[in-house]
C-alpha positions in Angstrom: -43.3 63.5 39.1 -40.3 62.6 37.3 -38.9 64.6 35.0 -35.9 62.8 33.7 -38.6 60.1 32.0 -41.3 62.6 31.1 -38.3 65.1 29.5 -36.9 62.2 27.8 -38.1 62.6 23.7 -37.9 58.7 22.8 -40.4 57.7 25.6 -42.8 59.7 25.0 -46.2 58.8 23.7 -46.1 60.7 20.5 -42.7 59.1 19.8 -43.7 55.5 20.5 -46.8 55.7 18.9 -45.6 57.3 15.8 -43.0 53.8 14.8 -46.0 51.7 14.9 -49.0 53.7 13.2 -46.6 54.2 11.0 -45.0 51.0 10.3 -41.8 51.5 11.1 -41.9 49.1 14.7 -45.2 46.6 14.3 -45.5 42.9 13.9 -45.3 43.2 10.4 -41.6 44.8 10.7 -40.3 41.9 13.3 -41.4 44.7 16.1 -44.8 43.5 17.8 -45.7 45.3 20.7 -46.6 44.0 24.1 -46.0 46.6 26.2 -46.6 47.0 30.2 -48.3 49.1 32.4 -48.0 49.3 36.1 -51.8 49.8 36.2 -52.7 47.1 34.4 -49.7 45.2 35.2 -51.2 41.7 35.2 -51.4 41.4 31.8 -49.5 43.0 29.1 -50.9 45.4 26.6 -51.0 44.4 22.4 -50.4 48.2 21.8 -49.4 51.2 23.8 -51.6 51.5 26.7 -51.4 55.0 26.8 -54.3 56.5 24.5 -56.3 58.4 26.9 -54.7 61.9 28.4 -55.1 60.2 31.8 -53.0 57.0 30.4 -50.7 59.0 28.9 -48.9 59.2 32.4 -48.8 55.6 33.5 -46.0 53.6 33.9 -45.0 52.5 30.4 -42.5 49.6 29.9 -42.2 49.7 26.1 -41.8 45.3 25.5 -41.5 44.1 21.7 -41.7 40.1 20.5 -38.9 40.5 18.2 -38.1 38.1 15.4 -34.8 39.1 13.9 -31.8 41.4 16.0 -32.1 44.5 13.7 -32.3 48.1 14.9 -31.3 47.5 18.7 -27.2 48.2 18.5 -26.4 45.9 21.3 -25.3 43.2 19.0 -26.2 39.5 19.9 -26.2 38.0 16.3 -23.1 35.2 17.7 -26.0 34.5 20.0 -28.2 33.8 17.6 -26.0 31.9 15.8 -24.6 29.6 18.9 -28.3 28.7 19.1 -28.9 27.6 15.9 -25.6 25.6 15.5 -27.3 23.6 18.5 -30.0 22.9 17.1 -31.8 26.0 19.3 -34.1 28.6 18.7 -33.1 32.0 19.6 -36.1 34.0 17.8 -38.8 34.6 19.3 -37.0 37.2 21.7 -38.0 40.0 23.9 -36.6 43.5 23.8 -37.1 46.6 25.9 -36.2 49.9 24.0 -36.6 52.3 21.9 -36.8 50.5 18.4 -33.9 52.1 16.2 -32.3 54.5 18.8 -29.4 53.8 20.9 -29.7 56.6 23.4 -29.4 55.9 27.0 -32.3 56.9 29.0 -35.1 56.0 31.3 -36.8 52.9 30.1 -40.1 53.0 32.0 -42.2 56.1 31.3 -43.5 57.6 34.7 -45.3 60.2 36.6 -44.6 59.3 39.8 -40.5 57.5 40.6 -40.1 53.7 40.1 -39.0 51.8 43.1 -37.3 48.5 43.5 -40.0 47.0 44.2 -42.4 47.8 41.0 -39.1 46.9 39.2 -39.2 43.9 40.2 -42.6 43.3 39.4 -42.5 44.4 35.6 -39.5 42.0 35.3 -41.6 39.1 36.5 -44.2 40.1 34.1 -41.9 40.9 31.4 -40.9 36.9 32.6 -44.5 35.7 32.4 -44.5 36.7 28.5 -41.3 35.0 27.6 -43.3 32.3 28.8 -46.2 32.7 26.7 -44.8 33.8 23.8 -42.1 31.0 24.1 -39.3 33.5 23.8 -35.6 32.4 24.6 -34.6 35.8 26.3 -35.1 39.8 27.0 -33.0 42.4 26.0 -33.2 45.7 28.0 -30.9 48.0 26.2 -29.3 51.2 26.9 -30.9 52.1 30.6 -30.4 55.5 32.7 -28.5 54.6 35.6 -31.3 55.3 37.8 -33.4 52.5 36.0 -30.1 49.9 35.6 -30.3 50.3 39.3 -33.6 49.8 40.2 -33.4 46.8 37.7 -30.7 45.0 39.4 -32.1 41.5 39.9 -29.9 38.4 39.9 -31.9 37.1 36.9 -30.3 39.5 34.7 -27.2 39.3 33.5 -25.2 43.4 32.7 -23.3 43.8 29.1 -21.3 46.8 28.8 -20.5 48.7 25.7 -19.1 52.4 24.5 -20.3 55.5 22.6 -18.6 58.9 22.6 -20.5 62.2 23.7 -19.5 65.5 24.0 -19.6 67.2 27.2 -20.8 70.7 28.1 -18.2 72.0 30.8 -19.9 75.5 31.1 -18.9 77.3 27.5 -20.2 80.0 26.5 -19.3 79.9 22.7 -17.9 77.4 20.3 -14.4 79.3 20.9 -14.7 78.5 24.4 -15.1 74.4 23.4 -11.9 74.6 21.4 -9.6 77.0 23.7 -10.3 74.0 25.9 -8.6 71.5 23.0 -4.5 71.2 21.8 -3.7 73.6 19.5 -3.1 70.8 17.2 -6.8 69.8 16.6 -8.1 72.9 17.2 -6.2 74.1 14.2 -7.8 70.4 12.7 -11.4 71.7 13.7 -11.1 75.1 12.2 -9.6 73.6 9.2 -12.6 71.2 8.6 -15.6 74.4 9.3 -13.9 76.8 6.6 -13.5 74.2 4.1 -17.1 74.2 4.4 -17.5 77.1 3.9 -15.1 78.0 1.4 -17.5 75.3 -0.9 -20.2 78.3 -0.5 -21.8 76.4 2.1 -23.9 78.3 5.2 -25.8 76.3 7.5 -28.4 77.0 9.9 -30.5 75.7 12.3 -34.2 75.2 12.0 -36.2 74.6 15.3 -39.0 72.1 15.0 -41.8 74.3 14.2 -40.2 75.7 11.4 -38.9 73.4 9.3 -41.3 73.3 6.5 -43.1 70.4 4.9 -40.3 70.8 1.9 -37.5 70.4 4.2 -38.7 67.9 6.1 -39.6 66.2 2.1 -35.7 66.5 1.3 -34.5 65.4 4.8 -36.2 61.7 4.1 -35.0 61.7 0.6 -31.5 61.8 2.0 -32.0 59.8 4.9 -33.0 57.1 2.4 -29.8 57.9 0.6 -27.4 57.5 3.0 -28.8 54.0 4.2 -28.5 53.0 0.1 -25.6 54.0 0.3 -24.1 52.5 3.4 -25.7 49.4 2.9 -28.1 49.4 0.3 -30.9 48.9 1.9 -33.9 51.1 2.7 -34.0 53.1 5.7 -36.0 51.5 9.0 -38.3 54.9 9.3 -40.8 55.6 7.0 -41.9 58.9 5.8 -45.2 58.4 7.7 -43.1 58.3 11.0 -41.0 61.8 10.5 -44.6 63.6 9.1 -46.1 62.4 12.2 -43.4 63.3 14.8 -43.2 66.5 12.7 -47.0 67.1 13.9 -47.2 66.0 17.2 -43.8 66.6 18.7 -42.0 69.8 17.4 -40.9 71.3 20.7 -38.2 68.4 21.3 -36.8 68.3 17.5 -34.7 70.7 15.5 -33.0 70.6 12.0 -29.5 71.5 11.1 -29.5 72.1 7.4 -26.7 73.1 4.6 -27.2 75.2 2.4 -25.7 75.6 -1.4 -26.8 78.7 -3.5 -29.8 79.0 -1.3 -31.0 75.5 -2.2 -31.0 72.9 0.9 -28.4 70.3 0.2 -27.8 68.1 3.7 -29.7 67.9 6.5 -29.3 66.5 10.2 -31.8 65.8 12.6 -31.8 66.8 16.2 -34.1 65.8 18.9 -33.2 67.4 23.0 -34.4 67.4 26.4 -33.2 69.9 29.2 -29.7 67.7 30.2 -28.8 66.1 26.5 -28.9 66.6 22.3 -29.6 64.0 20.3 -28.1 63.6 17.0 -30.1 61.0 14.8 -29.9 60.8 11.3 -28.9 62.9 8.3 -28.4 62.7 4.6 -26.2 64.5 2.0 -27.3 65.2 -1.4 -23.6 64.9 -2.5 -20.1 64.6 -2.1 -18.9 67.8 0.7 -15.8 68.0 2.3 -16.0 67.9 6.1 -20.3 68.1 5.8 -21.0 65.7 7.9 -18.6 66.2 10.7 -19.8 69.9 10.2 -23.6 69.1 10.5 -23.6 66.1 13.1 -20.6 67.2 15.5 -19.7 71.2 15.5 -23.5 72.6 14.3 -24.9 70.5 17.1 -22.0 71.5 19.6 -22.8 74.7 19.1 -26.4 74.1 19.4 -26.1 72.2 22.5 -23.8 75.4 23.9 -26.6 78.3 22.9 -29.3 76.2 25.0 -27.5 75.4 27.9 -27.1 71.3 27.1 -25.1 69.5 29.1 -24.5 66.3 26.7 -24.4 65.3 23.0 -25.0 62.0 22.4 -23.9 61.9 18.9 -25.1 58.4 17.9 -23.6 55.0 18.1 -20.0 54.0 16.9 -17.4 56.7 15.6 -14.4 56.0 16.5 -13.4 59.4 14.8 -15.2 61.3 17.2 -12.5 61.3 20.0 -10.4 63.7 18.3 -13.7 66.1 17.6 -14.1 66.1 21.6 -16.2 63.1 21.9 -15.1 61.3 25.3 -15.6 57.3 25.1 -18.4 56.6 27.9 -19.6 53.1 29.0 -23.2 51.8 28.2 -25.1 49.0 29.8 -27.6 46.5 28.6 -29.6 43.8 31.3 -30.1 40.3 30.0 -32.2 37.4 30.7 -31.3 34.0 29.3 -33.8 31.4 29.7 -31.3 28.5 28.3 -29.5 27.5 31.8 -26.1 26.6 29.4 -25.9 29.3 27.6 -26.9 32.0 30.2 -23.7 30.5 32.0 -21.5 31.0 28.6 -22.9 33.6 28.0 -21.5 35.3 31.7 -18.4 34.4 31.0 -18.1 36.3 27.8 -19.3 39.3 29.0 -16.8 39.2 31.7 -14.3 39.2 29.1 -16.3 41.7 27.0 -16.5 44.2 30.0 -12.6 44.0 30.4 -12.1 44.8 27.1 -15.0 47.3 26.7 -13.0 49.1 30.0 -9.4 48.6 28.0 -10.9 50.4 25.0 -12.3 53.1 26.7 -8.9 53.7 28.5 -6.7 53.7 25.1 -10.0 56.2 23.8 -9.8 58.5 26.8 -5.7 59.0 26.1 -6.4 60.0 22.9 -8.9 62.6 23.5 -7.7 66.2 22.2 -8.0 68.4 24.9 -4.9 70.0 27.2 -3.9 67.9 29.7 -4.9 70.7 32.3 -8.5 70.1 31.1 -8.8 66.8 31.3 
């Protein structure tokens, strides 16, 4: 058995099959399904295979026709456009991952461990479908190490990137994290929690079974705010999708949740496995000092400390981050270009990506705020 992929939250059956029943990852949302299965792999599914409890542990490939490059976070929209300025058309595409979440992590769901050469066998199936669906190339985006590994073919090309997670070196309390930092930002850090809570805020932490159908009410109302506000659009979840993860997968999920004379202002959304935290998405009612960076970075550091976690993987982008502790890592992405001309352009600017991807993470690394005997 492997744990690693059954542990995982975002491969699990609940997860995946809560985005499409849902609506939030169908064919009507640019997201249509074609997933694999090693037991059926000859042909690839419409849906997720894995309805029965004896399906549920197959080997799942989650495989998505996508029409547009929304909701992956490996960005190939200069792609897309090089394509159409030559008369090319880059859409449809194929895609493994998990739609809207850009946490590393195994991408084939399975009982048993993957070797190289049932790898090798879902990639020329995955291959068979670009050719029936006439797409112009596959994405497979964010992958554990084990799984880029195993995936290593010469038909895919490797694309770097960088997130920044925090990293569990054996504290015991939230003290412990920030003895470990400069007194310079740990004086920053403690600055930023009592100013929350000199605005009469307390927070807590509500595990998944707990948090009530109100809370979880409040938490889309904001989630939907913060995505009108960022970019006014709505949100790529629906409230279907976090009732129905709500239901059917409360032992991986928890809530961290601000409170303001005993009414629920803010809310962040955890999910966790038995090596990492996951911090999703959250929402403010208002305007709070230092809220955010108190809900998605400290409350979940300290979360991540009482459980034993090992990692926080706080999310895409943040550059802001470093100083909070967040150390710049690299993350990967396997590409398949059908287009002989632009695979080969495309090589050479991810050779140039990489060295600046590996520059970047060297400046990041520098200024991380911990003492130099840490380090």
């Amino acid at each position: 058995m492997n744990p690693t992929a059954l542990s995982y939250p975002f491969l699990r059956h609940e997860f995946l099959q809560a985005l499409e029943d849902s609506g939030s990852a169908c064919d009507t949302s640019g997201w249509y399904p074609v997933h694999l299965s090693l037991q059926n792999s000859n042909q690839s599914e419409e849906h997720d295979p894995t309805t029965s409890s004896e399906a549920k542990n197959a080997a799942l490939m989650p495989l998505y026709v996508k029409t547009h490059s929304m909701g992956e976070y490996v960005f190939d929209h200069a792609w897309a456009n090089a394509y159409h300025q030559n008369g090319l058309e880059y859409y449809p595409k194929l895609v493994t991952s998990v739609p809207f979440t850009p946490s590393t992590g195994p991408r084939v769901r399975s009982a048993q461990p993957l070797n190289q050469e049932e790898c090798t066998q879902l990639i020329d199936e995955v291959l068979a479908v670009a050719e029936e669906t006439g797409s112009s190339s596959w994405h497979f985006l964010f992958p554990s190490t084990e799984h880029r590994r195993l995936f290593n073919d010469p038909r895919l090309l490797q694309r770097s990137g960088v997130q920044y997670h925090w990293h569990n070196r054996d504290y015991q309390h939230f003290d412990d994290f920030l003895a470990s930092m400069n007194s310079r930002k740990r004086k920053m850090v403690r600055k930023e929690r009592a100013d929350v809570a000199a605005q009469g805020i307390r927070v807590s932490i509500e595990l998944g079974a707990d948090i009530s159908p109100e809370l979880w009410a409040l938490f889309y109302q904001l989630y939907e705010r913060t995505y009108a506000k960022r970019n006014g659009s709505r949100g790529y979840l629906t409230e279907q999708f976090f009732t129905q993860i709500a239901r059917t997968m409360p032992d991986q999920m928890a809530m961290a949740v601000a409170w303001l004379d005993d009414q629920p202002i803010a809310c962040a959304l955890y999910f966790f496995d038995d090596e990492t935290l996951y911090g999703r998405y959250w929402g403010s009612a208002g305007e709070f000092s230092y809220l955010h960076f108190e809900l998605c970075y400290y409350t979940g550091i300290e979360f991540a400390i009482s459980r034993g976690i090992k990692r926080y993987d706080a999310g895409a982008q943040g550059e802001h981050k470093i100083v909070r502790g967040f150390e710049p890592i690299e993350t990967f992405s396997l590409h398949w270009i059908k287009h002989p001309g632009f695979r080969d352009a495309i090589a050479r600017f991810l050779v140039e990506e990489k060295g600046g991807i590996a520059q970047h993470i060297e400046q990041a690394t520098a200024m991380l705020p911990y003492k130099k005997a840490s380090q």
